[in-house]
N, C-alpha and C positions, 0 to 999 in steps of 0.2 A: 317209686317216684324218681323221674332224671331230672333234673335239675341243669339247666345248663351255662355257662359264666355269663352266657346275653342274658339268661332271665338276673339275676346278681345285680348287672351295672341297671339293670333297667329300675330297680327295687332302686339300684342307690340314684341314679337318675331321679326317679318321682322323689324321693328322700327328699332333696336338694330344691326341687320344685318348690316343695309345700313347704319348706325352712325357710324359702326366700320368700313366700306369697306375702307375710306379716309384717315384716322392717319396708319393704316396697308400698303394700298397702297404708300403713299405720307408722312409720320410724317414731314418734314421741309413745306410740304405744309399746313401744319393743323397746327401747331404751327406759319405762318404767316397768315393764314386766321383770327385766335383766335386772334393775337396779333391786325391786323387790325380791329375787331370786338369790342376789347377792347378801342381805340378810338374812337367808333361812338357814336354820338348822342344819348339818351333816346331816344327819336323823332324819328331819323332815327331806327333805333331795331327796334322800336314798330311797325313803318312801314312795315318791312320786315315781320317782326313775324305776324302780321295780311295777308299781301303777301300770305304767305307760308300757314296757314290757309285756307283761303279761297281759296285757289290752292288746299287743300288737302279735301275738301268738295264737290268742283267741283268734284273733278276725283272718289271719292266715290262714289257721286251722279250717276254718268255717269258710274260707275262702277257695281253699284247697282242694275239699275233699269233697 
């Protein structure tokens, strides 16, 4: 597999897209998403955050190959 720094910025390129699509679409919905986020757990975060990870590996994966 070559990989090359354009595919990278392009991955952080879309990254960036889809991070802005929700505060643009919904701002009072993103500012109670964050406020609720701000309440959780360490524990619970890390959970999600690992979640989301291995979700975005899988679909690489399957995306990849």
């Amino acid at each position: 597999m070559n990989l090359a720094w354009s595919d990278l910025l392009a991955a952080v390129a879309i990254l960036l897209v889809l991070e802005g699509v929700l505060p643009f679409v919904n701002p009072n919905g993103t500012r109670r998403v964050f406020q609720q986020l701000s309440q959780m757990m360490d524990r619970e975060l890390r959970v999600a955050g690992f979640i989301a990870m291995a979700a975005g590996l899988v679909l690489l994966f399957v995306v990849r190959s």
